[in-house]
LUMZALUM-294820 format. One record per residue (C-alpha): residue number from 1; residue in one letter; x, y, z. Coordinates in steps of 0.5 Angstrom, whole numbers, plus 500, padded with zeros to 3 digits. Layout:
<vexlos>
- k,r,px,py,pz
- NUM,A,X,Y,Z
...
</vexlos>
This chain:
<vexlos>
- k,r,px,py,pz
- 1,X,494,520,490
- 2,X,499,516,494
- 3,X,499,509,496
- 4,X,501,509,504
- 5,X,503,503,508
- 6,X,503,502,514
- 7,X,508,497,517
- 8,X,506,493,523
- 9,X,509,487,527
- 10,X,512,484,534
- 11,X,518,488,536
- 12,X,526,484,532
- 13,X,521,481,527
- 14,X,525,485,522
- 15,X,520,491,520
- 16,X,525,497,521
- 17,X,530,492,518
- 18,X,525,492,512
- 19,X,523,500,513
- 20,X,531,502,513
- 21,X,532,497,506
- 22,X,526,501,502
- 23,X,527,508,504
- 24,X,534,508,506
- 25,X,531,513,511
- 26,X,536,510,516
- 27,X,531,508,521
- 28,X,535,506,527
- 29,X,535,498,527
- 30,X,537,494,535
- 31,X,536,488,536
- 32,X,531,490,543
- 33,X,524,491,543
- 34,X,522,500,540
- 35,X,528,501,538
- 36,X,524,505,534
- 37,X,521,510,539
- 38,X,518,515,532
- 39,X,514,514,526
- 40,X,518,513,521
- 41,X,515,515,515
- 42,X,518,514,508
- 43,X,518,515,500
- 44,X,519,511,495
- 45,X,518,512,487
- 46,X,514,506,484
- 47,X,519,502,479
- 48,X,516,503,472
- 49,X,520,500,466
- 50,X,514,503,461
- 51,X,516,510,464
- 52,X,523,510,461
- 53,X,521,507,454
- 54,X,516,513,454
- 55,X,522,518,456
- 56,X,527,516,450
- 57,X,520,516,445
- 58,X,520,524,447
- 59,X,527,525,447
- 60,X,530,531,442
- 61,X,537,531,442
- 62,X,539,533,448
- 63,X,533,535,451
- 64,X,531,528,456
- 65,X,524,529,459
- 66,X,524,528,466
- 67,X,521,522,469
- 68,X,516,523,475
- 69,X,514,517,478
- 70,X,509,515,482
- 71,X,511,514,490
- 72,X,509,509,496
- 73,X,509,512,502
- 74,X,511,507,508
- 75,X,510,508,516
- 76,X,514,504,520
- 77,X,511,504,528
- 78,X,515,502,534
- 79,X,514,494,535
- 80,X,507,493,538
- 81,X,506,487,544
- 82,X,500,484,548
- 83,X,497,490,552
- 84,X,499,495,547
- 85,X,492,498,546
- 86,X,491,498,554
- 87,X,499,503,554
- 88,X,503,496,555
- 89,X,510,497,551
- 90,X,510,504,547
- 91,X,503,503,547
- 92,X,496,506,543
- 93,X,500,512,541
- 94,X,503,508,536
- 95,X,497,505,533
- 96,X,495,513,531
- 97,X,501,513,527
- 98,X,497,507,522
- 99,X,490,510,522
- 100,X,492,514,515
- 101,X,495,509,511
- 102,X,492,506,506
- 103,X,493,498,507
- 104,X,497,495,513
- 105,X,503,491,511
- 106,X,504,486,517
- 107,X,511,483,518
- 108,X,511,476,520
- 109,X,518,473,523
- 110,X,519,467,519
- 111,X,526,465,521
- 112,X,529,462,526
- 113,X,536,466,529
- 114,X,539,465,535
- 115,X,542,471,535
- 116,X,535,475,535
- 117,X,531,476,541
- 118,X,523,474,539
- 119,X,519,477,545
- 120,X,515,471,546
- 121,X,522,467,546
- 122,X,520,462,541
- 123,X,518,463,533
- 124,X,512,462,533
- 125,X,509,466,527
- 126,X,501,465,528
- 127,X,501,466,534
- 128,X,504,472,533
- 129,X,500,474,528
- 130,X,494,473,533
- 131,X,498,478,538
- 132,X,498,484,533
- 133,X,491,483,530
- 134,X,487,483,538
- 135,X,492,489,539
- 136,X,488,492,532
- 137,X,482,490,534
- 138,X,481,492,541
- 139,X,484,498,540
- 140,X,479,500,535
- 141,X,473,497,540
- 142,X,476,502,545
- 143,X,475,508,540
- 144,X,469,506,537
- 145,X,466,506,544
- 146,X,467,513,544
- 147,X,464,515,539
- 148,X,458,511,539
- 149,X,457,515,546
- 150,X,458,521,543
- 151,X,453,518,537
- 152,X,447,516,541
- 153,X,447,522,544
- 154,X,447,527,537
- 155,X,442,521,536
- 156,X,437,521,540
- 157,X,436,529,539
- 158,X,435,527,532
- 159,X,440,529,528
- 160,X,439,524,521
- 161,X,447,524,520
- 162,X,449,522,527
- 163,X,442,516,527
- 164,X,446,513,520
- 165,X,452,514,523
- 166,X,451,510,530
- 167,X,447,504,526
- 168,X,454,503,522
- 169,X,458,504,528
- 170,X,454,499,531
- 171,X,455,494,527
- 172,X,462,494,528
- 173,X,462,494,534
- 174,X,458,487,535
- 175,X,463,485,529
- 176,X,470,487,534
- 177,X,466,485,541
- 178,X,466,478,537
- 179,X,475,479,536
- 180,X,474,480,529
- 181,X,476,485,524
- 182,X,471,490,523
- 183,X,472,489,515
- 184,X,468,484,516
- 185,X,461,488,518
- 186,X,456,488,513
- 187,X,456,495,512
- 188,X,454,500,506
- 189,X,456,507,505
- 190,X,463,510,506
- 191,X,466,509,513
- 192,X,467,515,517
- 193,X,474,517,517
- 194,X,474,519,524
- 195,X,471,513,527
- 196,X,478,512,526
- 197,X,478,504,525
- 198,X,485,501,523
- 199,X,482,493,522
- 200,X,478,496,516
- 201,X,485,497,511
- 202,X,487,491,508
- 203,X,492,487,511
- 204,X,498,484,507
- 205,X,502,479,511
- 206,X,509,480,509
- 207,X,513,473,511
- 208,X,520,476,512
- 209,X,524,468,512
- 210,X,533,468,512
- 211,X,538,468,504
- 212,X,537,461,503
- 213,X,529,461,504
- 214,X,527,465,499
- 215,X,526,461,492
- 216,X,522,454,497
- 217,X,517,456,502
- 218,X,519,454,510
- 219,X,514,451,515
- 220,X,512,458,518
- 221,X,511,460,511
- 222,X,506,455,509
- 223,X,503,457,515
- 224,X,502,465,514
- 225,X,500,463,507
- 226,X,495,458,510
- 227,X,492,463,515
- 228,X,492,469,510
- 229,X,488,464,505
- 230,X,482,465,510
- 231,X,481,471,510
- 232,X,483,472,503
- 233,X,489,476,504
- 234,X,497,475,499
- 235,X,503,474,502
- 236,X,509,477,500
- 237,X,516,473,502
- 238,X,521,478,502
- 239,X,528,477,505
- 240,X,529,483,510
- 241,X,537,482,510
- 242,X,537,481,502
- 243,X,533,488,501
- 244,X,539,492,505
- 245,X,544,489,501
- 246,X,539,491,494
- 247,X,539,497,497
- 248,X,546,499,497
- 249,X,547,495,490
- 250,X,547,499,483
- 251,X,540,498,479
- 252,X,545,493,473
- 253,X,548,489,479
- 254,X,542,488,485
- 255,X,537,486,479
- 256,X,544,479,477
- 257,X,545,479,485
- 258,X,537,476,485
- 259,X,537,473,478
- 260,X,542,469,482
- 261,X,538,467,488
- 262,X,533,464,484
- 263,X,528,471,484
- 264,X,525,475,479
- 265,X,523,481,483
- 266,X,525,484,489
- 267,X,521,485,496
- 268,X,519,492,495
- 269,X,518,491,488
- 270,X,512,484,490
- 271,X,510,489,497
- 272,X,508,494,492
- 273,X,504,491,486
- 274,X,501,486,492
- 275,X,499,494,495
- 276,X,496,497,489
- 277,X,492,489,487
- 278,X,490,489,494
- 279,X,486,497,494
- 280,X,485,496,486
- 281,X,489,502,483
- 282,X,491,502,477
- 283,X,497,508,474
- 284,X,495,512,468
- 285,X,501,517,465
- 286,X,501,523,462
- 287,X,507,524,457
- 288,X,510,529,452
- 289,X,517,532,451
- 290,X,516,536,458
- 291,X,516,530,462
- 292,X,513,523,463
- 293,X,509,522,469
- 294,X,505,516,473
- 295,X,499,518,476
- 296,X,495,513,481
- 297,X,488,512,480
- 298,X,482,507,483
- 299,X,480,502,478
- 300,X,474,503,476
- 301,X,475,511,476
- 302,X,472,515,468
- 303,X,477,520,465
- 304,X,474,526,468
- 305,X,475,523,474
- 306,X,483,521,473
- 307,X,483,529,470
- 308,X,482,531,477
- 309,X,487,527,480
- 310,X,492,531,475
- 311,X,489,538,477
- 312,X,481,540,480
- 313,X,481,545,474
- 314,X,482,539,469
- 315,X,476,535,472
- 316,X,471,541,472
- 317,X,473,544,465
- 318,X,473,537,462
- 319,X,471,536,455
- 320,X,474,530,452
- 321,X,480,526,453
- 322,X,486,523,447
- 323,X,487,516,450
- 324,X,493,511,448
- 325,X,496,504,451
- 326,X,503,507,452
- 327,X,507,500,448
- 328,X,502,503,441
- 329,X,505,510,443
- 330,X,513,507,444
- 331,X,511,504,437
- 332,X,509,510,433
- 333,X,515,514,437
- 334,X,511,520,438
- 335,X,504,523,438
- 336,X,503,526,431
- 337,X,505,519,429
- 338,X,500,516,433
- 339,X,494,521,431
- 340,X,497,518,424
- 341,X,497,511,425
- 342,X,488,512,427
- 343,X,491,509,434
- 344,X,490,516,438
- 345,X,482,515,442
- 346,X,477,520,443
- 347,X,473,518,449
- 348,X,468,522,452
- 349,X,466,523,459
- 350,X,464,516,461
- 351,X,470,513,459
- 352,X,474,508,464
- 353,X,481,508,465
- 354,X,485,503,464
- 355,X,492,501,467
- 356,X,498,505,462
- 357,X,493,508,458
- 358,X,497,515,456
- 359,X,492,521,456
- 360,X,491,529,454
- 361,X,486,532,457
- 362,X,482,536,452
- 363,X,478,542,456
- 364,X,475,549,459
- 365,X,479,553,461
</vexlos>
């Protein structure tokens, strides 16, 4: 399991510069409106300081084990604008880009540049942020429209799924009719994917502000921190122009560049563990002399079930599971010497993953 977001905001609010600084895509960055004219879709490895330890921990002589981190996935759609469900700008064809992703990361100007063209002609960040959420909401409307059409029919012929389907349906749509989100309708069960619903996802409003704003919080940050608390969303500050030089820079040199800010971690490194806090996933990592590997799981989710995110065999031959914190296994140096300590676990099937637990899966083949 991947994690994947998608990139939304007004067009020169900075998400291609950002995109650009993340993946090193080289995703086209203009100072118009749609200069990105197609999805641009990227992967970027998670920074995970334990795999490296774990790798010199298996390492025999020569022999390195590979590291296989986990990834994001981030997609990054043409800047959307007032109209833009009823085709206005670029249009609807863009918003189908993001109804796969995972979580939404809305990019909101937070800077004040004479040289950058704001589409509104002013900075305004809340008013902004209203703009991209009714374009959200009435898009999912208009499709959920169709589908409800297409249920009642089905519906009234007595088909049981579709009459279960058309009340979850219907209870989003009195949610979107009212301008809200559909994640705010009290609905139990798994959602339809193809209801195809973009305001579900959670948002994370990504407050893009100048060099020298980056340790205080300006006037158009507190406002997008006030506006997320109210619907329970995080904010990351993140500088996309700084991002673009780390990018360029040697792991040794960006991580002195930002000490010499005043910031601890860097943008991508705050967007993707706001992303997995925000969706609830945890890595586990399975690790030995042939490699040291993360896997991205929910919370919550049993050893089996991580087993079947390594491979379905796994799960379906599941016997047991050795488990052990990854920092006991960098002290003991190795699997023997763990076994020896008493600090390797059996669990069983019940068990639930924690984050950086490392397990060998026991099984049937």
């Amino acid at each position: 399991m991947g994690l994947a977001i998608g990139i939304v905001g007004l067009p020169n609010v900075g998400k291609s510069t950002l995109f650009n600084a993340i993946t090193r895509a080289g995703a086209l960055a203009a100072n118009y409106p749609f200069a990105t004219i197609e999805p641009n879709v990227g992967r970027v490895t998670v920074p995970d300081e334990r795999l490296s330890a774990l790798s010199k921990v298996f390492t025999k002589g020569e022999r390195v084990p590979p590291i296989i981190p986990t990834f994001v996935e981030f997609v990054d759609i043409a800047g959307l604008v007032k109209g833009a469900s009823k085709g206005e700008g670029l249009g609807n064809q863009f918003l189908a880009n993001i109804r796969e992703a995972d979580a939404i990361a809305h990019v909101v100007r937070c800077f004040e540049d004479g040289n950058v063209i704001h589409v509104a002609g002013k900075v305004d960040p809340l008013d902004d942020i209203e703009t991209i959420n009714t374009e959200l909401v009435l898009a999912d409307l208009g499709g959920l429209e169709k589908r409800v059409q297409g249920l009642s029919k089905k519906a009234k012929g007595g088909d049981k799924e579709a009459k279960e389907q058309l009340e979850m349906a219907e209870a989003f749509l009195k949610v979107l009719e009212k301008g809200e989100p559909a994640r705010n309708a009290q609905v139990e069960g798994k959602v339809p994917k193809d209801f195809g619903l973009i305001t579900t996802k959670p948002v994370i409003y990504v407050a893009n502000v100048g060099e020298s704003e980056l340790t205080e919080d300006n006037e158009y940050v507190k406002q997008v921190r006030e506006y997320a608390a109210k619907e329970g969303a995080q904010v990351v500050k993140i500088s996309a122009q700084i991002e673009g030089e780390l990018a360029e820079m040697p792991e040794d040199e960006a991580r002195e560049f930002l000490h010499d800010l005043g910031v601890q971690e860097s943008g991508l490194d705050q967007l993707v563990k706001v992303g997995y806090e925000t969706l609830g996933l945890i890595t586990f990592i399975t690790s030995g002399e042939k490699e040291v590997r993360a896997w991205t799981i929910r919370k919550g989710e049993t050893a089996p079930e991580a087993a079947g995110e390594i491979h379905s065999d796994l799960q379906r031959g599941f016997i047991r599971a050795e488990v052990i914190e990854w920092d006991k296994m960098v002290e003991a140096g190795g699997w023997a010497a763990a076994k020896s300590k008493g600090w390797v676990r059996t669990e069983g099937k019940e068990y639930v993953m924690k984050d950086g637990d490392i397990m060998n899966v026991l099984h049937n083949s």
